[in-house]
Legacy VTK file of the C-alpha trace (Angstrom):
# vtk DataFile Version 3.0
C-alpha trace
ASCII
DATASET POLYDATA
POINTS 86 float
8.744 -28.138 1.250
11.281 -25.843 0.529
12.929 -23.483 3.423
13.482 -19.726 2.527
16.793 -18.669 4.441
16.982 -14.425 4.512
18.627 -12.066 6.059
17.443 -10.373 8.997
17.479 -6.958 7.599
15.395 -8.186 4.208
12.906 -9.420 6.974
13.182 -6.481 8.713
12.524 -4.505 5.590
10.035 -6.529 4.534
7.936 -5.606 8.071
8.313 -2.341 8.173
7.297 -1.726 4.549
3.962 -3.826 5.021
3.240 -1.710 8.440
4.039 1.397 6.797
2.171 0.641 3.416
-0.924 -0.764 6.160
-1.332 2.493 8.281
-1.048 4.530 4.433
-3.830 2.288 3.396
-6.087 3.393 6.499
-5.311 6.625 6.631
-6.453 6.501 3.028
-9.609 4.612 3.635
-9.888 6.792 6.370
-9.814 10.202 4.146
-11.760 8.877 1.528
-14.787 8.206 3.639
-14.306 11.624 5.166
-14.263 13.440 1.342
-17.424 10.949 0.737
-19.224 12.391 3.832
-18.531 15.710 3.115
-20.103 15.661 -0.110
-22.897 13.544 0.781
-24.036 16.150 3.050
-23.339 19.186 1.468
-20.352 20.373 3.067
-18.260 19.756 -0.188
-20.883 21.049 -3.644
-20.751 18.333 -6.344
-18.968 19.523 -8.990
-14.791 20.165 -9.838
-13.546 20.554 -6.379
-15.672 17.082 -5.205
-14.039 15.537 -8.629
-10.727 16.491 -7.956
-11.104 15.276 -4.057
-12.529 12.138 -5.433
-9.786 11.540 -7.658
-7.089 12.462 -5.742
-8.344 9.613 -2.760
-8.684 7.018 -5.874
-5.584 7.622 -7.041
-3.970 7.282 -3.501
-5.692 3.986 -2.980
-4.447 2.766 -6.695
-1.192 3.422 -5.373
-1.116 1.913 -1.445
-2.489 -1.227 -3.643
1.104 -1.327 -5.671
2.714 -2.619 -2.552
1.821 -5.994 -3.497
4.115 -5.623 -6.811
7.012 -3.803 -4.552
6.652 -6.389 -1.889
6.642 -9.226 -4.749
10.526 -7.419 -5.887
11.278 -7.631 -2.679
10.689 -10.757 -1.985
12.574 -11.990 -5.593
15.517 -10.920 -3.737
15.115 -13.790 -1.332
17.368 -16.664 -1.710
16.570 -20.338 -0.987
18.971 -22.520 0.181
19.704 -24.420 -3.417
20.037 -21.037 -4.999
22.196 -19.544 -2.542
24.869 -22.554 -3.179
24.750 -22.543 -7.058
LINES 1 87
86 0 1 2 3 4 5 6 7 8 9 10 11 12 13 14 15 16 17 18 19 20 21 22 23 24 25 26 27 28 29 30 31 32 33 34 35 36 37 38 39 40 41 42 43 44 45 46 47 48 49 50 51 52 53 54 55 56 57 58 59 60 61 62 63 64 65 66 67 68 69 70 71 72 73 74 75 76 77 78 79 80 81 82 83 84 85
């Protein structure tokens, strides 16, 4: 088994990204069921503005799900211990 050696601030980079991009991911979750209730009882009338709400909560989600590519760069920056000697 290989051993990953990084420095401290990549892995304290690396956990405050993943808490950060974890709270934006429930406060999205969190909004989007809030837009869904809305509509589902009529507080929001099907139609553009319900669309546009709809949208605007997918597209947040799409992109609180790119962390895993960021976090994947990130983590390409780590060195193991044969590469950090060559």
């Amino acid at each position: 088994m290989k051993k990953i050696i990084i420095a401290p601030e990549l892995h304290d980079a690396l956990e405050n990204y993943s808490c950060k991009m974890e709270q934006l991911k429930n406060l999205i979750d969190f909004i989007n069921d809030w837009v869904w209730e809305q509509v589902s009882i009529g507080n929001i009338e099907e139609g553009k503005t319900a669309d546009k709400l709809r949208c605007l909560t997918d597209n947040l989600s799409d992109l609180s799900h790119l962390r895993d590519s960021e976090l994947s760069a990130i983590v390409d920056n780590v060195r193991s211990p044969e590469a950090a000697t060559d």
